[in-house]
N, C-alpha and C positions, 0 to 999 in steps of 0.2 A: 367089786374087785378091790381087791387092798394088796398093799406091797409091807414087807417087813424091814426094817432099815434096824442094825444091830450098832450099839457104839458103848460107851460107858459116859458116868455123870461126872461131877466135878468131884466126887469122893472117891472114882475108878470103881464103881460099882457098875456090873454090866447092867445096861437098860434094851429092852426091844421098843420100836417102837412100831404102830400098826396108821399108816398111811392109808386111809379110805381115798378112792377115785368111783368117780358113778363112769360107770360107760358111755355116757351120753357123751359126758363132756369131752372126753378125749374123739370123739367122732364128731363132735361141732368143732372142736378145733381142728382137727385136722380140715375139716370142711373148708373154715375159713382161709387156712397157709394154702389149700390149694384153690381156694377162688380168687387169693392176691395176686399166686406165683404161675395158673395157669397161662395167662394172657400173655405172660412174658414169654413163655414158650412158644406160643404159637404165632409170635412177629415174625418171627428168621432167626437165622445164626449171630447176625450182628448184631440185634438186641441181643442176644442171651452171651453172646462175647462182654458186651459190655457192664452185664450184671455181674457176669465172672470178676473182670477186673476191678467191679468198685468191693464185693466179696474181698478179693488179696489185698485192697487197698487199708480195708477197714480192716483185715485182721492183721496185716504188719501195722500196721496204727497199734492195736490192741498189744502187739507184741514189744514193740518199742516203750509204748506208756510203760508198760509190766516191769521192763528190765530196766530202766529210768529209776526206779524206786530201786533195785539195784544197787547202780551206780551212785548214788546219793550216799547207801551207808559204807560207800569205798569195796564196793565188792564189783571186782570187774571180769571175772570169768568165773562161767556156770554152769552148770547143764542137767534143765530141767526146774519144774517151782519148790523145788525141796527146800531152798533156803529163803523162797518170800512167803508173808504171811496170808493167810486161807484168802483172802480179798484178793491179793495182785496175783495168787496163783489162779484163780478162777479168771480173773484176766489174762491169763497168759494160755488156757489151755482157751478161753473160748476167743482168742487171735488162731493159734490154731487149728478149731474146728472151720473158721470162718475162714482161712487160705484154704483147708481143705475142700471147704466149700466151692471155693472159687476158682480152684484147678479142678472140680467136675465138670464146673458148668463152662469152662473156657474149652475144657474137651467135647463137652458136648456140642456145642456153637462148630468145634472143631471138624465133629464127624459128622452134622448137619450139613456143611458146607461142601463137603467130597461127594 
């Protein structure tokens, strides 16, 4: 299985590039995220409450570090990683993913408990 990723070089000439993946490995990893994250499922609601909350913990962590680089070069309102560099935007979007993460699993804990 291979993925195509399209960009250009440092001369702005287009390049493709061809990203090989075996199958295997994407099926052990996944294997393994759910032999860490199963168990935590199956304590209760209040465990999986509590993964939720350290999830939004660490992704506003993620979010604040991000805009902190921001605020340093005098730029105090934003919106969105368009103006920090590739590094602190990958920071910011994976604070992001990682509250989003942790408003699933605080719902889930939620609707386990009713």
């Amino acid at each position: 299985m291979s993925w195509w990723a399209y960009g250009r070089d440092k001369t702005g000439k287009p390049v493709v590039w061809q990203i090989d993946v075996d199958l295997m490995q994407v099926i052990f990893v996944l294997g393994l995220l759910v032999t860490f994250f199963a168990p935590s499922l199956l304590r209760g609601p209040m465990a999986i409450f509590a993964d939720g909350i350290r999830f939004l913990v660490a992704g506003v962590a993620c979010l604040v570090v991000s805009k902190t680089s921001l605020f340093r070069r005098g730029i105090w309102v934003s919106w969105g990683p368009k103006v920090m560099t590739k590094w602190w935007a990958r920071l910011y979007k994976l604070g992001y993913a990682l509250m989003a993460i942790g408003v699933f699993l605080v719902l889930v804990a939620y609707g386990r408990a009713s």
